[in-house]
C-alpha positions in Angstrom: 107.2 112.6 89.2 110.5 114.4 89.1 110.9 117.0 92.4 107.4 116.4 93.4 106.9 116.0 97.0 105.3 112.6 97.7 102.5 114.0 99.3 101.6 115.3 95.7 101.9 111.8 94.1 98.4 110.3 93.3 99.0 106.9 94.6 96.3 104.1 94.2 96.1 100.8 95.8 94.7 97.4 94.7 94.1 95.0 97.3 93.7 95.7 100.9 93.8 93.1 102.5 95.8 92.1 105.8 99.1 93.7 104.3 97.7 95.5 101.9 95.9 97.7 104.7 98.8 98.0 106.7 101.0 99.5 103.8 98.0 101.9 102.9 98.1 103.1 106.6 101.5 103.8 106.5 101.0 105.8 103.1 98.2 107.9 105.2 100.4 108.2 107.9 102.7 110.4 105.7 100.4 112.4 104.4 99.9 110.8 100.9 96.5 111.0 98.7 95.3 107.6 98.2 92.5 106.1 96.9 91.8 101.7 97.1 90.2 99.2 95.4 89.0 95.9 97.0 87.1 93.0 95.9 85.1 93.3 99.3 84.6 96.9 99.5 84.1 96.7 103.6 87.5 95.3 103.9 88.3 99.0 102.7 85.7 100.5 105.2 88.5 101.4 107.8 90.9 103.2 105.2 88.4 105.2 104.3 87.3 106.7 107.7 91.5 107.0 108.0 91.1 109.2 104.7 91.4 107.0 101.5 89.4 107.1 98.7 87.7 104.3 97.8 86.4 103.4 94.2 84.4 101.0 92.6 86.4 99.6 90.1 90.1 99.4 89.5 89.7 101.2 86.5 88.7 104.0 88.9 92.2 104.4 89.6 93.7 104.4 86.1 94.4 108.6 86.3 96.3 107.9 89.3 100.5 108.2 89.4 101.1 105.4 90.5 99.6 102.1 91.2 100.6 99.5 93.6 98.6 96.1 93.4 99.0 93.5 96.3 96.4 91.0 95.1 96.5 86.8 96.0 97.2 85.4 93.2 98.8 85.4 89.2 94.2 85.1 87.9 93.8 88.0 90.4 96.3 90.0 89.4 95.2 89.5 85.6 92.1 90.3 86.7 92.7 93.5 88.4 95.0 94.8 85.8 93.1 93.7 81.9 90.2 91.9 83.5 86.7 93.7 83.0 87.3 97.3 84.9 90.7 96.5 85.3 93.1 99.2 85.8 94.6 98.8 82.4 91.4 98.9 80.3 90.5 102.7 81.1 89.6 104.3 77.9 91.5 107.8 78.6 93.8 107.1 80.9 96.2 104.7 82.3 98.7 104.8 85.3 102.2 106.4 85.1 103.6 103.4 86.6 102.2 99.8 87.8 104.4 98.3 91.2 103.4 94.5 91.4 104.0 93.3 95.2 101.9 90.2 94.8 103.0 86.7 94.8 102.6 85.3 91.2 104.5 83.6 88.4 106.9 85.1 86.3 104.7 83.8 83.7 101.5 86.2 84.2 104.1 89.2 85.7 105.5 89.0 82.0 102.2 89.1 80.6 101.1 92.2 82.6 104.3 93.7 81.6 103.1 93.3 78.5 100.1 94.6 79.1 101.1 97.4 80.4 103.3 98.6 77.9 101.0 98.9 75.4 98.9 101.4 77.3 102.0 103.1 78.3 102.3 102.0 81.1 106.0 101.3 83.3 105.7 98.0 85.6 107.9 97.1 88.3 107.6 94.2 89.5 107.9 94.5 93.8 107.9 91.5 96.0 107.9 92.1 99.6 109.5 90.1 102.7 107.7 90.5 105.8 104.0 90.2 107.2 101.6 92.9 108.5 103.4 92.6 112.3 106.7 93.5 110.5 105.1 96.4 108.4 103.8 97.8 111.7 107.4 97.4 113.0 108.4 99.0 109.8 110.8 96.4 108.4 109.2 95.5 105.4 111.7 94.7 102.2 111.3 95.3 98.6 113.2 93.1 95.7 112.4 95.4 92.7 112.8 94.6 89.2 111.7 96.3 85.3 112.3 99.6 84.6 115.6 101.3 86.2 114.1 104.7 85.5 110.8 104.2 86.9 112.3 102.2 90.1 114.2 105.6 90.8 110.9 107.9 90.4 108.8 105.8 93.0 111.8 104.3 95.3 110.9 107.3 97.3 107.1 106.3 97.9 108.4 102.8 98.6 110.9 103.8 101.2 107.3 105.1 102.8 106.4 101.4 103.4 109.6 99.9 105.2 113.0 99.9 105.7 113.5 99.9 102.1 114.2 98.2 98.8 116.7 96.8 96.4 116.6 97.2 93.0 117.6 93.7 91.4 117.3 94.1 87.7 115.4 94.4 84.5 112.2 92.2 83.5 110.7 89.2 85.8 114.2 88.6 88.0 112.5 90.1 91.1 110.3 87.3 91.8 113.4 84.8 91.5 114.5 86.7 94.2 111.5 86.4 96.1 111.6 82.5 95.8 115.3 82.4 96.5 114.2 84.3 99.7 111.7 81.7 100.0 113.9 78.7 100.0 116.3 80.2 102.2 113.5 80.8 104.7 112.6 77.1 104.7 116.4 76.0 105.0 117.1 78.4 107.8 113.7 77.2 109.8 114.7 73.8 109.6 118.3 73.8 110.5 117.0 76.0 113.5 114.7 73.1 114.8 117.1 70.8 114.1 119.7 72.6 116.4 116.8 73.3 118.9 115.6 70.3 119.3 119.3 68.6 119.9 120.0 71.3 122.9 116.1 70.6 124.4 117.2 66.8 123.9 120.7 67.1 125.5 119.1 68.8 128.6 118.4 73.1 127.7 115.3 74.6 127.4 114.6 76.1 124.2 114.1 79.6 125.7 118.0 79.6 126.9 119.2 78.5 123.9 117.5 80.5 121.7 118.7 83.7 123.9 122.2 82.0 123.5 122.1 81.7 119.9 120.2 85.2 119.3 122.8 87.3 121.2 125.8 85.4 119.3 127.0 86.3 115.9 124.7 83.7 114.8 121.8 85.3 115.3 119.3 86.9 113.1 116.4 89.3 112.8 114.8 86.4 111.8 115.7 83.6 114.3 114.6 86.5 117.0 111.7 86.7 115.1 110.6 83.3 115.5 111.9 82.8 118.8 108.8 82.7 120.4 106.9 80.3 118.7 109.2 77.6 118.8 109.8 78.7 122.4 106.0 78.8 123.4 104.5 76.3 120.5 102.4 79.4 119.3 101.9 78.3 115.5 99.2 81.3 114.5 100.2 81.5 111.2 102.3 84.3 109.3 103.2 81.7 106.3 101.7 78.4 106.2 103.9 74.6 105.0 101.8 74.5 101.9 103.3 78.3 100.2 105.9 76.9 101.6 106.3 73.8 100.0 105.0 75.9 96.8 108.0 78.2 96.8 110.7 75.4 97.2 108.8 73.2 94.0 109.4 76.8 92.2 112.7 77.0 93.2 114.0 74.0 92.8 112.2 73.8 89.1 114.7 77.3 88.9 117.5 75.6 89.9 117.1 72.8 86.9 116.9 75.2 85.0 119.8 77.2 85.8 121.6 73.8 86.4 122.5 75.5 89.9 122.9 72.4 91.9 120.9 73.0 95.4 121.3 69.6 97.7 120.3 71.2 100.7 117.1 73.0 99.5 116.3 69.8 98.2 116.5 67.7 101.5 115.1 70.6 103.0 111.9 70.7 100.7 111.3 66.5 101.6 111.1 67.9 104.9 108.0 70.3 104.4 106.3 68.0 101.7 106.5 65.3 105.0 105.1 68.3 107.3 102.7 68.5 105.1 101.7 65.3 104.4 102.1 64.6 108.3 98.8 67.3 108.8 100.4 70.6 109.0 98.6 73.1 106.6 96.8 75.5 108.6 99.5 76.2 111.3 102.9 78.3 110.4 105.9 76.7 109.1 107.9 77.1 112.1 105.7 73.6 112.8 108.4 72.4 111.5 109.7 72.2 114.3 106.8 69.8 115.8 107.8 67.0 112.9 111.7 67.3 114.0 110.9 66.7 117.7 108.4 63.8 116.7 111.4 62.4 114.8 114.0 62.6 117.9 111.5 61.2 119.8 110.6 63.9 122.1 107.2 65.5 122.8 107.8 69.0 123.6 105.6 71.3 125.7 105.1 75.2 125.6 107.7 76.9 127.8 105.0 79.8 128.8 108.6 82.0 128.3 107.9 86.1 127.6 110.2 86.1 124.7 111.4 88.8 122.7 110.8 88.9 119.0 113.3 91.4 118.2 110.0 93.6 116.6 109.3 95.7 119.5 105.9 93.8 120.7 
């Protein structure tokens, strides 16, 4: 891609879903040509009348620049990429560079690598942190990993979709990084009901102390962030305990591995596996917070606080 303006890049898109439809609009926003693929080609309806292309098959978008896939799963991604019609499988053509943002293994990322290379293809590999409300608020985070090169061509087109990325290294370590993420995210939501739950118990609500604790050095983008649902009990979910519990299994199978000793994860990932066993699957993991209280004995009640969530809505 060189000099060329990113409104000259040919950018496809796999996978417009929730996030992946956000991420497109923000591409659109800019000015960028885009065409999509979905499964359910309605879900792709609204990009469209927004300016997107939209094909058939993903091997439709196998002339484009540069692909970005955002798919459910490690069979989807396969699917999407060397499956029939899949991007790869083009006859004439392939893409100047795959970017991966799903959440799959390193196992079936190294095997599209693979893939990929043999058509000529570079592939990063480009999990995100964040959920559509944060891509509207433009935060959205990139770990990158593969190709140093080709992270430097499209780094510009990703800085489109967020506050930016970090390029981690070569190969698969990307989606480490993405469960190390993970496992933090866990650890930090249950220390924070821990802490919450001991001021409600000693006699605060959990609206002042969470405005005490946000406006210290202490506080984070993300305990603002999930301020008001432990505040107001609003569990709609953004990442439910099962992922959840998912990430820290692959984490802490990481961590053997590695031999990297991680005690807390570990007492933190009984925790979830009880929240989940205890019915919590649907909600958000911040329910989390509904199993602590049950454990200190207290039944706790929605505050019906306005609370900021640092995000701007």
């Amino acid at each position: 891609m060189g000099a060329r303006p990113m409104t000259a890049v040919r950018i496809g898109w796999i996978g417009t879903g929730r996030m992946g439809a956000a991420l497109v609009a923000r591409l659109l926003d800019a000015g960028c040509d885009v065409a999509v693929y979905n499964r359910t080609a309605a879900k792709a309806q609204p990009l469209a009348e927004r300016g997107a292309e939209v094909v058939a098959r993903p091997a439709d978008l196998a002339d484009r620049d540069v692909v970005f896939v955002m798919v459910a799963a490690s069979a989807d991604l396969e699917e999407v990429t060397s499956g029939d019609g899949g991007v790869l499988t083009a006859p004439d053509h392939a893409p100047g560079v795959l970017v991966d943002s799903s959440t799959v293994s390193v196992e079936a990322s190294a095997a599209v690598r693979a893939e990929a290379a043999e058509r000529g293809t570079e592939f990063l590999a480009a999990p995100v942190s964040g959920n559509p409300k944060v891509v509207a608020a433009g935060q959205l985070t990139f770990a990158v990993s593969g190709p140093r090169t080709a992270y430097d061509r499209v780094e510009p087109l990703i800085a489109l979709l967020g506050r930016g990325s970090t390029y981690v290294g070569d190969g698969e370590v990307a989606r480490l990084v993405k469960i190390c993420h993970n496992v933090l995210l866990g650890v930090v939501t249950q220390c924070l009901a821990e802490i919450t739950v001991l001021a409600e118990k000693g006699g605060t609500s959990r609206a002042a102390f969470l405005e005490f604790l946000n406006d210290s050095v202490l506080g984070s983008t993300f305990t603002r962030y999930k301020s008001p649902a432990f505040v107001n009990l609003d569990f709609a979910p953004t990442f439910t305990m099962p992922l959840l519990r998912k990430d820290f299994d692959l984490g802490l199978d990481a961590a053997r591995e590695l031999e990297a000793p991680m005690p807390v994860a570990s007492a933190a990932a009984q925790l979830v596996a009880s929240a989940v066993g205890a019915g919590h699957v649907d909600e958000d993991f911040a329910a989390l917070l509904l199993e602590q209280a049950r454990r200190a004995g207290i039944a706790l009640e929605p505050e019906d606080v306005a609370v900021d969530d640092g995000l701007g809505s």
